[in-house]
N, CA, C and O of each residue as an XYZ file, in Angstrom:
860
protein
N     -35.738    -28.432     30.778
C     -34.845    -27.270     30.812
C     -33.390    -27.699     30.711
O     -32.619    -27.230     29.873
N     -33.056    -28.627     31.620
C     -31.386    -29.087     31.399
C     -31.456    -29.401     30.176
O     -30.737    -28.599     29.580
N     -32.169    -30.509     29.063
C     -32.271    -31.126     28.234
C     -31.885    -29.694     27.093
O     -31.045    -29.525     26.210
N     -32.825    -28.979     27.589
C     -32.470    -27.622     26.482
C     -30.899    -27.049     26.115
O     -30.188    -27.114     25.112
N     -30.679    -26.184     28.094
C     -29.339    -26.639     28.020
C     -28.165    -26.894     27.829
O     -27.189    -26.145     27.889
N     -28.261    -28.390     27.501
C     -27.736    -29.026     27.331
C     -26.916    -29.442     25.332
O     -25.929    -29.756     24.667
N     -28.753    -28.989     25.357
C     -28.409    -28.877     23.458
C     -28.261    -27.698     23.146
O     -28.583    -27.469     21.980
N     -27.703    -26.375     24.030
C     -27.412    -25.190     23.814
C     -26.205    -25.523     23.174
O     -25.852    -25.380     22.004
N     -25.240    -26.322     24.849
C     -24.258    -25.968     25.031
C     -23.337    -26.921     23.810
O     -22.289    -26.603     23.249
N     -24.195    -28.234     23.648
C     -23.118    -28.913     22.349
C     -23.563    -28.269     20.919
O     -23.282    -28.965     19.943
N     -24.094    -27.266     20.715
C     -24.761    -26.289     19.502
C     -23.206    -25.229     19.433
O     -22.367    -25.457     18.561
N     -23.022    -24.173     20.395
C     -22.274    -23.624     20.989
C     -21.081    -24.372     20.313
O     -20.735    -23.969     19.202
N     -20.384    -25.480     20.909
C     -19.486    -26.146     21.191
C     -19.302    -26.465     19.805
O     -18.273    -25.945     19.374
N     -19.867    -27.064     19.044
C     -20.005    -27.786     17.298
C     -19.752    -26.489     16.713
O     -18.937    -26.314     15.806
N     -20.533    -25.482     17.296
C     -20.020    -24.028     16.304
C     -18.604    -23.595     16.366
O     -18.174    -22.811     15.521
N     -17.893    -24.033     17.264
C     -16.916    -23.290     17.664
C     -15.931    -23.976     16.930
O     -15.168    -23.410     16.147
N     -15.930    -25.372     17.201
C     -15.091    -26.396     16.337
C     -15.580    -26.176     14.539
O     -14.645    -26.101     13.742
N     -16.359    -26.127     14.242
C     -16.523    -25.833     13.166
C     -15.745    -24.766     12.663
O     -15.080    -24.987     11.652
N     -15.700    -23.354     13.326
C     -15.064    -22.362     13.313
C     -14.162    -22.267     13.275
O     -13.603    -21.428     12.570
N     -13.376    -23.373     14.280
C     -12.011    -23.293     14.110
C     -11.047    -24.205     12.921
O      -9.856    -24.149     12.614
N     -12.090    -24.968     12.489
C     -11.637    -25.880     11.208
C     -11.385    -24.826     10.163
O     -10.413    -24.971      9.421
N     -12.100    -23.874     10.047
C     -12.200    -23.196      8.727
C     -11.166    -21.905      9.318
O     -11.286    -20.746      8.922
N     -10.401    -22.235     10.075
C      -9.390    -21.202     10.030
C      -7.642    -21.279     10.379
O      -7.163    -21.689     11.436
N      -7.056    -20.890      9.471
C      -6.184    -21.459      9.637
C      -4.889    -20.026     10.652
O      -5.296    -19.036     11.258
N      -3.739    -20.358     10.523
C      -3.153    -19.245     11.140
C      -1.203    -19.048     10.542
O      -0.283    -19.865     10.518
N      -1.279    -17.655     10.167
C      -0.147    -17.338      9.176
C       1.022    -16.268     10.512
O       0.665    -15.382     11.289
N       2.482    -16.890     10.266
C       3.018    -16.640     10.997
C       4.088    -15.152     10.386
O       5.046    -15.560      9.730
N       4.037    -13.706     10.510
C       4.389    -13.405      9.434
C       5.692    -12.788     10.249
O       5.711    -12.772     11.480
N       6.827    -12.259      9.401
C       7.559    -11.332     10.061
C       8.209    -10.251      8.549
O       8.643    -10.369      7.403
N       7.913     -9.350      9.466
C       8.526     -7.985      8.393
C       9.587     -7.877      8.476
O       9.931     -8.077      9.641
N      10.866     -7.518      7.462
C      11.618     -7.044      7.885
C      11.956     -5.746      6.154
O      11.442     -5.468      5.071
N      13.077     -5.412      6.965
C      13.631     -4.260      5.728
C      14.735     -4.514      4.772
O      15.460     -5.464      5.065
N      15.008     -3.863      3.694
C      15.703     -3.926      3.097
C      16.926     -3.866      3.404
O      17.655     -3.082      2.796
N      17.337     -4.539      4.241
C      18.884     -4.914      5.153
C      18.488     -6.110      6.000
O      19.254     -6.529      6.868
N      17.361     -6.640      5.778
C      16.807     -8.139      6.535
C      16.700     -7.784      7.766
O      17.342     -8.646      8.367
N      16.176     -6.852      8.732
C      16.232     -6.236      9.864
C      14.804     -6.345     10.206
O      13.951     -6.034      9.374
N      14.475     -6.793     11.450
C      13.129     -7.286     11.910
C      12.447     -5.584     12.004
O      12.994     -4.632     12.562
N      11.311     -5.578     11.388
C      10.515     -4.103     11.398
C       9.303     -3.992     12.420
O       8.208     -4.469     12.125
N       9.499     -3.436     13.465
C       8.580     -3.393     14.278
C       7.869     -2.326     14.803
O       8.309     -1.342     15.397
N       6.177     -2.756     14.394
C       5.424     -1.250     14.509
C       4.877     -1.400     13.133
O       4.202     -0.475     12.685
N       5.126     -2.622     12.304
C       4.640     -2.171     10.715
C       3.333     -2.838     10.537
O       3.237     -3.967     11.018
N       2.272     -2.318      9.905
C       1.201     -3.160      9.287
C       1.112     -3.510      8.316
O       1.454     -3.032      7.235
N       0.378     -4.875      8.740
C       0.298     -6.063      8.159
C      -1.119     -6.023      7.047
O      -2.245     -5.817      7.499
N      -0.923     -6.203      5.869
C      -2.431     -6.569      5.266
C      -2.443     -7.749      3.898
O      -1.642     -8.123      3.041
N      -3.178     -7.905      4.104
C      -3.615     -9.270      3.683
C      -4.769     -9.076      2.105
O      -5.878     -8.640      2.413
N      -4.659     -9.234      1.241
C      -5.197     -9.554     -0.052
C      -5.445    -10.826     -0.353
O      -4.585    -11.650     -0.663
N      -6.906    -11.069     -0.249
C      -7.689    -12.152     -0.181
C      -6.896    -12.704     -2.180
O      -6.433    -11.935     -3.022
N      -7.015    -13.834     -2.242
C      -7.005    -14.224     -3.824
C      -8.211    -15.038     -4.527
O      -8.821    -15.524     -3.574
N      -8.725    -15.348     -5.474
C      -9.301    -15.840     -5.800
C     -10.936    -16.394     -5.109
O     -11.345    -17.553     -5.047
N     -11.666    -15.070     -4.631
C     -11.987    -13.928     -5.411
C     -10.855    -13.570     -4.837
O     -10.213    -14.327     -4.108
N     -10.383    -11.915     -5.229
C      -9.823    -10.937     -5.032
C     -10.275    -10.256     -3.447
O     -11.491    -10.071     -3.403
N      -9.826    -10.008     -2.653
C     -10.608     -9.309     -1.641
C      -9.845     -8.631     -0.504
O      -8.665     -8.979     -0.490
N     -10.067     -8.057      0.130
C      -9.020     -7.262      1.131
C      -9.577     -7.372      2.353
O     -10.719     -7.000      2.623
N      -8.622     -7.992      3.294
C      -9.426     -8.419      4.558
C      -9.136     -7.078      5.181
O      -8.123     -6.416      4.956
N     -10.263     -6.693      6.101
C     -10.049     -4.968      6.986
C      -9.626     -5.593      8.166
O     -10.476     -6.235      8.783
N      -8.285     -5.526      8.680
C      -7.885     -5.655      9.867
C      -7.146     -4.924     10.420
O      -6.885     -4.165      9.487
N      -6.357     -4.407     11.604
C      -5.375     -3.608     11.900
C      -4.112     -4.620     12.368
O      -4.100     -4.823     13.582
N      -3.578     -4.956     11.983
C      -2.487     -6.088     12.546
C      -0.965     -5.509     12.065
O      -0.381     -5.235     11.016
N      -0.664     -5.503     13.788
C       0.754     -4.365     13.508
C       1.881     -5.815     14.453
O       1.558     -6.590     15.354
N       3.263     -5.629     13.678
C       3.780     -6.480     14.345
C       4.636     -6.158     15.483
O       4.745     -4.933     15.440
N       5.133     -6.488     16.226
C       5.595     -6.828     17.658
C       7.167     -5.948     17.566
O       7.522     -5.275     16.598
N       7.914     -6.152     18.763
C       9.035     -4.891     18.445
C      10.450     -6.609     17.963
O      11.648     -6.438     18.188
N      10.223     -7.220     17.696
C      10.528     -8.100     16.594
C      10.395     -8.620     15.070
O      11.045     -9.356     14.328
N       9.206     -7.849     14.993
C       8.681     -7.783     13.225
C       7.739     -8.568     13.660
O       6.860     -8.140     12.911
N       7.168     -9.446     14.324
C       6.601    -10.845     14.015
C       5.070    -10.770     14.465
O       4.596    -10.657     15.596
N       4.458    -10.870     13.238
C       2.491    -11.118     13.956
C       2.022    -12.191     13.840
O       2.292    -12.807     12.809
N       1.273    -12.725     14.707
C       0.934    -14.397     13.924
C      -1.123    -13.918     13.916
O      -1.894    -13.553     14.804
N      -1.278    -14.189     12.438
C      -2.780    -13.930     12.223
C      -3.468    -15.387     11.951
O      -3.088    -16.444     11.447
N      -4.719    -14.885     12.562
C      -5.775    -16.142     12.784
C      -6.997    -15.834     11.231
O      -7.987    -15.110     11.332
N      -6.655    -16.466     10.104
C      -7.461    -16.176      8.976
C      -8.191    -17.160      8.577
O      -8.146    -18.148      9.311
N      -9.043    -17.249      7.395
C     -10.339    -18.352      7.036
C      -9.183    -18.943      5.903
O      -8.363    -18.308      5.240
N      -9.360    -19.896      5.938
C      -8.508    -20.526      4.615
C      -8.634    -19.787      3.195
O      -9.427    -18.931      2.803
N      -7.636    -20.388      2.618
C      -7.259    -19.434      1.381
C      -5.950    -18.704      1.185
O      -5.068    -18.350      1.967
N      -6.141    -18.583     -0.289
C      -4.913    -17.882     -0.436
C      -4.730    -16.174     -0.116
O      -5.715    -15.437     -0.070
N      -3.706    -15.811      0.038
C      -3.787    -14.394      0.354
C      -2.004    -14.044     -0.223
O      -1.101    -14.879     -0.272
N      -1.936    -12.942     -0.506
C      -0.939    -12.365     -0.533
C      -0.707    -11.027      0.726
O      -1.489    -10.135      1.054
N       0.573    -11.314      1.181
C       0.568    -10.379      2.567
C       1.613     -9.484      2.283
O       2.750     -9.738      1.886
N       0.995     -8.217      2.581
C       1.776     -6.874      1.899
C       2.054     -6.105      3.466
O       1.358     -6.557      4.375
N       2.797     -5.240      3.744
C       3.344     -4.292      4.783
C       3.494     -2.791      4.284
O       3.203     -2.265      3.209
N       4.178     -2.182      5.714
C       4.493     -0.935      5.398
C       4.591     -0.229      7.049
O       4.273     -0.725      8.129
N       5.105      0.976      6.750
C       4.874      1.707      7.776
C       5.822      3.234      7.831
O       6.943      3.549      8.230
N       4.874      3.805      7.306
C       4.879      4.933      6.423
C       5.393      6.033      7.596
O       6.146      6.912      7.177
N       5.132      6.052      8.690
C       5.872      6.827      9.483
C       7.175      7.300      9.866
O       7.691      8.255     10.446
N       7.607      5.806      9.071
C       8.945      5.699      9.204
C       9.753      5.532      7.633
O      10.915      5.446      7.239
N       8.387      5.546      7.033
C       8.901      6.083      5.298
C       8.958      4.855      4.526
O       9.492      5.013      3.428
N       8.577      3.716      4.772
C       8.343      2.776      4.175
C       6.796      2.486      3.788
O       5.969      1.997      4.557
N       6.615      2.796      2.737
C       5.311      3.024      2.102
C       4.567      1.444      1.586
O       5.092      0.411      1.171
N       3.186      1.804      1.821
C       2.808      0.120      2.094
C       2.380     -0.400      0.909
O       1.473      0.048      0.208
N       3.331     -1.746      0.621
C       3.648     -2.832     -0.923
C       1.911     -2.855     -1.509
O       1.726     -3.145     -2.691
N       0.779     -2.556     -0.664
C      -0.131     -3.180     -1.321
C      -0.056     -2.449     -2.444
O      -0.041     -2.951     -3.568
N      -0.015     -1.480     -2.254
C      -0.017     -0.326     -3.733
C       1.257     -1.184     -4.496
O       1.897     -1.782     -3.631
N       1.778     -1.402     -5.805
C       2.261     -2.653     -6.678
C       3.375     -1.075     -7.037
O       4.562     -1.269     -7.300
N       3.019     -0.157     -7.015
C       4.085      0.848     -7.270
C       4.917      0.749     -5.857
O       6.082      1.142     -5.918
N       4.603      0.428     -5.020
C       6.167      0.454     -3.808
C       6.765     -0.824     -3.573
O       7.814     -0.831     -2.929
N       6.189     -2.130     -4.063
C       6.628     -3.299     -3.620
C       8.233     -3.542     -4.907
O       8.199     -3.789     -6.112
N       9.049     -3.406     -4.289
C      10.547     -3.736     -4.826
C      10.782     -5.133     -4.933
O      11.535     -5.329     -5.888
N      10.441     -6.247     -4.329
C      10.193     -7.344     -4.068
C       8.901     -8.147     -3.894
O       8.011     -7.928     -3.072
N       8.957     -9.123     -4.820
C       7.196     -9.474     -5.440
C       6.469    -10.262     -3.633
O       7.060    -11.019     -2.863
N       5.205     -9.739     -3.526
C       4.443     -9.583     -1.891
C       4.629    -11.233     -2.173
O       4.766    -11.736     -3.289
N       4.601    -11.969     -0.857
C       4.594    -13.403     -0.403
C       3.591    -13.888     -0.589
O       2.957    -13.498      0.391
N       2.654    -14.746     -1.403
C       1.842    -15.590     -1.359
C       1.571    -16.747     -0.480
O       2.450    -17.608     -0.428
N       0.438    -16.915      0.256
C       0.813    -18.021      1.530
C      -1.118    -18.687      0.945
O      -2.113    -17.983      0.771
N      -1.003    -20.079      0.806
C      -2.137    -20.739      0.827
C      -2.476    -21.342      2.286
O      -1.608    -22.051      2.797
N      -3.752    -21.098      3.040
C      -4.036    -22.379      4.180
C      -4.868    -23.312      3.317
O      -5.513    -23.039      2.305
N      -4.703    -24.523      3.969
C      -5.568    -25.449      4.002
C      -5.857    -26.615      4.941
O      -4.972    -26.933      5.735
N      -6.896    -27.215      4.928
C      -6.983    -28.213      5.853
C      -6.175    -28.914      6.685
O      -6.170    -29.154      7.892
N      -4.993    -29.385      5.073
C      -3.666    -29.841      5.336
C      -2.622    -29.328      5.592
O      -1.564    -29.956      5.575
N      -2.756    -27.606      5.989
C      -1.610    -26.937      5.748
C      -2.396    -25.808      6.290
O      -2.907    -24.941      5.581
N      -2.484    -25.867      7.811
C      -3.180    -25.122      8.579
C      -2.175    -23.756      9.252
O      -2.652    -22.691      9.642
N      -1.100    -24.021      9.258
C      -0.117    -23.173     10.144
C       1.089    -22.732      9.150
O       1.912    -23.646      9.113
N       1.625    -21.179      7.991
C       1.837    -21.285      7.615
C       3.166    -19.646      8.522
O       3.183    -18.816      9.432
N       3.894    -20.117      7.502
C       4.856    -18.852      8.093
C       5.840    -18.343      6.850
O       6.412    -18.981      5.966
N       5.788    -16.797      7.186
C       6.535    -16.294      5.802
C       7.328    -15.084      6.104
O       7.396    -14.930      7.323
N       7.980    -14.128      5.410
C       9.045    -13.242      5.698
C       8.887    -11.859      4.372
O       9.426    -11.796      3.267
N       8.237    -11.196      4.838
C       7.579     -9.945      4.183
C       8.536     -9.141      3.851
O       8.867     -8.746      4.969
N       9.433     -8.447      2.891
C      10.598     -7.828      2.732
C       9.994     -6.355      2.354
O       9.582     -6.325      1.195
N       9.907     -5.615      2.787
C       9.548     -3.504      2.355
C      10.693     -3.254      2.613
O      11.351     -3.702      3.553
N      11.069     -2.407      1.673
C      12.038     -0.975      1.508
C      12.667     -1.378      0.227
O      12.619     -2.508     -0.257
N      13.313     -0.249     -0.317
C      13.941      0.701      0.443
C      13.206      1.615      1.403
O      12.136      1.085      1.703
N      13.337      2.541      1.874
C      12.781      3.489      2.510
C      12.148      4.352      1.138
O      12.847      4.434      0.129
N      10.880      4.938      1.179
C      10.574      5.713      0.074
C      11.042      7.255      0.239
O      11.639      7.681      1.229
N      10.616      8.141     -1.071
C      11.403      9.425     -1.003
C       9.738      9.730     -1.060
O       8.789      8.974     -1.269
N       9.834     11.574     -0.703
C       8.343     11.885     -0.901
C       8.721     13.403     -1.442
O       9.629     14.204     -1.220
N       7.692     13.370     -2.164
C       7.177     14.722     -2.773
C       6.803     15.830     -1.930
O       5.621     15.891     -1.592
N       7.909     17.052     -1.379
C       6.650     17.398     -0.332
C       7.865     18.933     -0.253
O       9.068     18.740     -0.435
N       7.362     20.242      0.009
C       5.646     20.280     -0.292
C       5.317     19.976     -1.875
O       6.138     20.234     -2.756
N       4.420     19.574     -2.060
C       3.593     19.656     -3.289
C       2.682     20.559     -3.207
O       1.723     20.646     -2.439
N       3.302     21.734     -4.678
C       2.278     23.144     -4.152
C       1.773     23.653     -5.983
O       2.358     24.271     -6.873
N       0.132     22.863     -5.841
C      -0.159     23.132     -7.811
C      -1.203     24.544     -7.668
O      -2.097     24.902     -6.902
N      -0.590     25.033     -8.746
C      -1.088     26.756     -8.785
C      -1.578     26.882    -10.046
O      -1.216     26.251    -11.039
N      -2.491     27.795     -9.963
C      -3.240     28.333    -11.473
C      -2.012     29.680    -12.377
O      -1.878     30.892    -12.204
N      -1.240     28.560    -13.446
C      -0.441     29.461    -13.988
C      -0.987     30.715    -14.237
O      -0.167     31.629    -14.146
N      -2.052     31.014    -14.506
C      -1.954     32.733    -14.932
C      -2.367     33.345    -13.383
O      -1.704     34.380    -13.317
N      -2.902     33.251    -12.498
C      -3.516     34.157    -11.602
C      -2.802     33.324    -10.108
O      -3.248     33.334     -8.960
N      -1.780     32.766    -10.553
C      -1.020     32.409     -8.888
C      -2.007     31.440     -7.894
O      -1.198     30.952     -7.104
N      -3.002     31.058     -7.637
C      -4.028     30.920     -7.163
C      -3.557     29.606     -7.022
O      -3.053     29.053     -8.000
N      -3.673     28.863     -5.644
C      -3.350     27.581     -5.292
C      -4.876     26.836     -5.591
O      -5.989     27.356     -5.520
N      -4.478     25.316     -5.981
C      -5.375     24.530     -6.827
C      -5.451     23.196     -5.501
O      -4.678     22.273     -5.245
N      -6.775     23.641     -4.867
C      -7.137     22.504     -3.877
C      -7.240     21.085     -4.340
O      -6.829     20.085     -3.752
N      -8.144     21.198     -6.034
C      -8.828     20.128     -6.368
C      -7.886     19.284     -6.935
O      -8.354     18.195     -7.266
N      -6.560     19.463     -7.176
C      -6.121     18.540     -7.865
C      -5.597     17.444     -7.635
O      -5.565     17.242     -6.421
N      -4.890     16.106     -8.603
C      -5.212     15.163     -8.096
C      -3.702     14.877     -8.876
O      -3.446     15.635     -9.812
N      -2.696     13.819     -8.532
C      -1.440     13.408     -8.600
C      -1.261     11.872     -8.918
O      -1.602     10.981     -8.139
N      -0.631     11.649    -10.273
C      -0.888      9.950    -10.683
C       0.919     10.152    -10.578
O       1.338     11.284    -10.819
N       1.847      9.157    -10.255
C       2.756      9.001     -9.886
C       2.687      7.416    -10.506
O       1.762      6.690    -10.141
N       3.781      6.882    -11.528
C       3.565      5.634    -12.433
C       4.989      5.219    -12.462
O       5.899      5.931    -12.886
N       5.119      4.061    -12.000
C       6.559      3.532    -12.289
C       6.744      3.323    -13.454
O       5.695      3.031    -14.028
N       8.172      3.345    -14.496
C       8.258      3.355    -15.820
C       8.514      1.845    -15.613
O       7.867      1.342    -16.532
N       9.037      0.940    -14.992
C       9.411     -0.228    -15.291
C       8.482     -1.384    -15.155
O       8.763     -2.581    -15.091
N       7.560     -0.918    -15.129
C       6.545     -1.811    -15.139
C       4.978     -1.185    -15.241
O       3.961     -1.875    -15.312
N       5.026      0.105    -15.231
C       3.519      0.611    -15.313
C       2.911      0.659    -14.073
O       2.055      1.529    -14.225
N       2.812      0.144    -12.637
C       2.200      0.512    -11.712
C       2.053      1.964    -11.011
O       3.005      2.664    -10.665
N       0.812      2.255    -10.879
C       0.771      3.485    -10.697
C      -0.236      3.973     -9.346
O      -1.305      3.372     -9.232
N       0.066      4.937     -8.441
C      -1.296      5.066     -7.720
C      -1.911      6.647     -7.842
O      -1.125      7.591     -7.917
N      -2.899      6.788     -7.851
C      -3.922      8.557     -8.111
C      -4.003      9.002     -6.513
O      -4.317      8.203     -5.630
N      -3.751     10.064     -6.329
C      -4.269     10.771     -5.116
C      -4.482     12.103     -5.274
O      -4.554     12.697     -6.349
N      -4.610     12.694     -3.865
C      -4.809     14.423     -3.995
C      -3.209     14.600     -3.697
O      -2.418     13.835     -3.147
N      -2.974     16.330     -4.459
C      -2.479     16.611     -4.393
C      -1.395     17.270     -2.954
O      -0.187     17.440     -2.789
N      -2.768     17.505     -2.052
C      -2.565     17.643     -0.654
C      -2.114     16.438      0.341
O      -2.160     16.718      1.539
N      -1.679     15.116     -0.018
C      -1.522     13.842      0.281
C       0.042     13.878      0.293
O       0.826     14.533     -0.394
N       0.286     12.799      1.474
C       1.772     12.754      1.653
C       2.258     11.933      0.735
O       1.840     10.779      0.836
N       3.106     12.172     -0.248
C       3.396     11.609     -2.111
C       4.565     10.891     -1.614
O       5.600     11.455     -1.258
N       4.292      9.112     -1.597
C       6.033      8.608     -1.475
C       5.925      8.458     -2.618
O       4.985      8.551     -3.407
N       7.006      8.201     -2.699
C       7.745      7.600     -4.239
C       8.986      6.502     -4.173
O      10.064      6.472     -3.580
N       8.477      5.856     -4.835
C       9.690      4.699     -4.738
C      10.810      4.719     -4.965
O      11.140      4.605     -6.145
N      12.060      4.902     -3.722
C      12.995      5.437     -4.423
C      14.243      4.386     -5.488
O      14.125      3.170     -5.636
N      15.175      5.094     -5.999
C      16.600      4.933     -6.813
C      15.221      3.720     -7.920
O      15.372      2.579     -8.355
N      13.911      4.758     -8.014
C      12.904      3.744     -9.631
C      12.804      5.095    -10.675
O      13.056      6.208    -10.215
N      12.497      4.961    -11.818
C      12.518      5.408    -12.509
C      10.728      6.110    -12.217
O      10.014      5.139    -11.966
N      10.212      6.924    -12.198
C       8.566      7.859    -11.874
C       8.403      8.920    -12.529
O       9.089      9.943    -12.544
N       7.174      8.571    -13.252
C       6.778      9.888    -13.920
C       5.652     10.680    -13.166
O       4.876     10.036    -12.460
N       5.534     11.894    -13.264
C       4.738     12.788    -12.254
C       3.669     13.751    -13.335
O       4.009     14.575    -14.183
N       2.556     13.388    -13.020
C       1.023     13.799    -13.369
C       0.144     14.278    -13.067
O      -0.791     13.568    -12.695
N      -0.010     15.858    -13.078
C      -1.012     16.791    -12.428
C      -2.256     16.614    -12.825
O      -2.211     16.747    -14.048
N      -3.210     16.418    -12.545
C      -4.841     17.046    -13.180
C      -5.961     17.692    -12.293
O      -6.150     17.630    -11.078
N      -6.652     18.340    -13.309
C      -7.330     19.208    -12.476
C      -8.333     19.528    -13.721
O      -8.137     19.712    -14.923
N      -9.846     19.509    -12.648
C     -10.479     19.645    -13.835
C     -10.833     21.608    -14.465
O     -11.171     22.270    -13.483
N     -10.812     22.169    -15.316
C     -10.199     23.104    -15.957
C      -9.363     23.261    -16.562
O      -9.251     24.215    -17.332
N      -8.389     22.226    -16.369
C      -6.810     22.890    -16.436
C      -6.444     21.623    -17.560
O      -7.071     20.600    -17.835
N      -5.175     22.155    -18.064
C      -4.412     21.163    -19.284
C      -3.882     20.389    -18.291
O      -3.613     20.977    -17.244
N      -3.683     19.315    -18.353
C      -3.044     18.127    -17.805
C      -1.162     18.799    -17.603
O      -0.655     19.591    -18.397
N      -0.456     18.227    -16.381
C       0.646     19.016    -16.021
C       1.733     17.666    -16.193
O       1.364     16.654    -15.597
N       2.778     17.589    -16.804
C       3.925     16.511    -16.849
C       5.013     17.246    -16.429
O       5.321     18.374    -16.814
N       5.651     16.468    -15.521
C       6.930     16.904    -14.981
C       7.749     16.805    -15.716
O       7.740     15.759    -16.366
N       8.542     17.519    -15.918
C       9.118     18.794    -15.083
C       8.269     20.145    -15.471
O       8.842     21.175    -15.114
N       7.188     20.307    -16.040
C       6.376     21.084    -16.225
C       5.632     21.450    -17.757
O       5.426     22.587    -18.182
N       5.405     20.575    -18.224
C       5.220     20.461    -19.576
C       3.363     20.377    -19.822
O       2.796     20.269    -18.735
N       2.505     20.405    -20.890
C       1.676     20.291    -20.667
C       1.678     18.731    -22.186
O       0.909     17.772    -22.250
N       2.632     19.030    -22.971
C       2.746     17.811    -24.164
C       3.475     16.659    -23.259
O       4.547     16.783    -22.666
N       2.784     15.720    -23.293
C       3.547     14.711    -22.519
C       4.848     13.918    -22.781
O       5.543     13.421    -21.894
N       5.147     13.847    -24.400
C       6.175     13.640    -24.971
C       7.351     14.176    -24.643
O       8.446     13.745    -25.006
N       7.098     15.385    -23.762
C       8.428     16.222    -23.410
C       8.696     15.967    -22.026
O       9.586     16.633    -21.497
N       7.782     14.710    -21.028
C       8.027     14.766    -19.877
C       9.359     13.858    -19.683
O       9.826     12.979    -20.406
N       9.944     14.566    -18.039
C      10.705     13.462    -17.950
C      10.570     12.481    -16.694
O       9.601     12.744    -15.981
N      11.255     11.541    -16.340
C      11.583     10.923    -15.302
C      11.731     11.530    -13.664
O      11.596     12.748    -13.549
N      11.868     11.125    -13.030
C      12.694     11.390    -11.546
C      12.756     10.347    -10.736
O      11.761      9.632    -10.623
N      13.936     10.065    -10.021
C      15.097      9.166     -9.693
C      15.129      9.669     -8.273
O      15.897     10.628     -8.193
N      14.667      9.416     -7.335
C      14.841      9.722     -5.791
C      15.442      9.294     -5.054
O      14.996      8.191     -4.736
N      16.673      9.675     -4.308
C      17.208      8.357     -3.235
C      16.593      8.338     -1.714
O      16.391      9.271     -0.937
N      16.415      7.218     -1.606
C      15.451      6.801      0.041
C      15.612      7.995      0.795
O      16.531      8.803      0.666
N      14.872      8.042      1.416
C      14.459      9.435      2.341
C      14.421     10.777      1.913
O      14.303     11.776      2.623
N      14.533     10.709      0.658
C      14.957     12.060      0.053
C      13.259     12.900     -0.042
O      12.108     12.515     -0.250
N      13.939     14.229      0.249
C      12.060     15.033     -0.047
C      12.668     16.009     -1.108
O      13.751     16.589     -1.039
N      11.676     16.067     -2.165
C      11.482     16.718     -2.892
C      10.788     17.742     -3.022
O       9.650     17.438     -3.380
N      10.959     18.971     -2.882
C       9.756     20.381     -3.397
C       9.300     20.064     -5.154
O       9.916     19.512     -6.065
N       8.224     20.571     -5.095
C       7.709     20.244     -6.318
C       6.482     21.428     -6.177
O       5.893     21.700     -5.132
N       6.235     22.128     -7.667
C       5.302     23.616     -7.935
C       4.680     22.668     -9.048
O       5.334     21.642     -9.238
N       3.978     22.764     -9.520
C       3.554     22.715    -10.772
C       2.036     23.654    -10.750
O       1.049     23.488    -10.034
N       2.300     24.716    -11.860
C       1.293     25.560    -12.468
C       1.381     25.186    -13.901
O       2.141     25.035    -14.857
N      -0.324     25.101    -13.321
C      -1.263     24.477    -14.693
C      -1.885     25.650    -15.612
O      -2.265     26.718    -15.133
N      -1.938     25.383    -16.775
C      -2.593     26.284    -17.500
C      -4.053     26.377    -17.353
O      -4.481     25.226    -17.274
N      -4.963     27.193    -17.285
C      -6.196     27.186    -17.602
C      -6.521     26.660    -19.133
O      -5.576     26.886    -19.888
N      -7.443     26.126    -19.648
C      -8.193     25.742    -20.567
C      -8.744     26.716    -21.436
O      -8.951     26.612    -22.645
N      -8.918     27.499    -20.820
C     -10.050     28.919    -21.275
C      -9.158     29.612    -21.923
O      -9.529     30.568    -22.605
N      -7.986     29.310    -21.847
C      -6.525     30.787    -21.996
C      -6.062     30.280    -23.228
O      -5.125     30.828    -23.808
């Protein structure tokens, strides 16, 4: 029985060290677009090569600063904290500054980096899409929002809190299935759409009525 034990406990023990070889630990701190430590923001992590998204909740300290315990590898570490209107970099349409790449390795177990979000984003709100002929508010629809300077773009519902990246150039995209496709400032030919230019914190009202298909 001791003998057993005994080979529990160095089983146990070998696992643990093992465990801890294969993990390394990233020291991060957020701050804002004025270099100001951001605290309260989450932290996420994009596995690289494969591609992968680690599910964690890791919020940093009232200094900006989280220190995460991860498996080796590369990752790119993105933020945000949307409560306070800084909308989170993983989406490639809010990151103003390209996300930090951090490799662990064996040799390079303890790594530390400095996460930059903002400006502060502007948001779309209310966002209210209606059935041009019969007034009728449009639950189903769905909102692609695309930076012009580079093409990144993210899809949501229309009922969704819409940041937008502000003082960037964004084009705004209704759909709905029935309906002609909607370009801002209200167009249904897309050639005639234009831009919009938001400054940080700014809210925008926004209608867009869609045509029916049938009409």
């Amino acid at each position: 029985m001791r003998l057993v034990m005994f080979v529990s406990l160095a089983l146990n023990a070998l696992a643990g060290h093992l465990s801890a070889q294969g993990n390394g630990t990233i020291n991060v701190q957020v701050v804002d677009e004025e270099g100001r430590a951001l605290g309260g923001a989450r932290v996420k992590l994009l596995g690289l090569n494969p591609t992968h998204l680690l599910h964690r909740n890791d919020v940093t300290n009232e200094n900006g600063h989280v220190k995460l315990s991860i498996p080796l590898g590369t990752y790119m570490v993105c933020a945000g904290k949307e409560e306070d209107g800084y909308a989170d970099t993983l989406a490639a349409l809010y990151a103003t500054d390209p996300a930090p790449v951090v490799t662990l390795t064996s040799a390079a177990l303890n790594q530390s980096v400095v996460a930059k979000i903002g400006p502060r984003a502007a948001v779309l709100s209310p966002f209210v899409v209606t059935d041009a002929v019969t007034g009728k508010k449009i639950d189903s629809a769905s909102v692609t929002l695309k930076r012009l300077d580079n093409e990144a773009f993210v899809k949501s519902s229309a009922q969704d809190k819409l940041f937008v990246p502000a003082l960037t150039k964004v084009s705004v995209e209704v759909h709905a299935a029935g309906y002609a496709d909607w370009f801002y400032p209200g167009y249904i030919d897309q050639s005639k759409a234009t831009a919009i230019v938001l400054r940080p914190g700014q809210a925008l009202p926004m209608n867009a009525a869609l045509q029916p298909l049938n009409q």
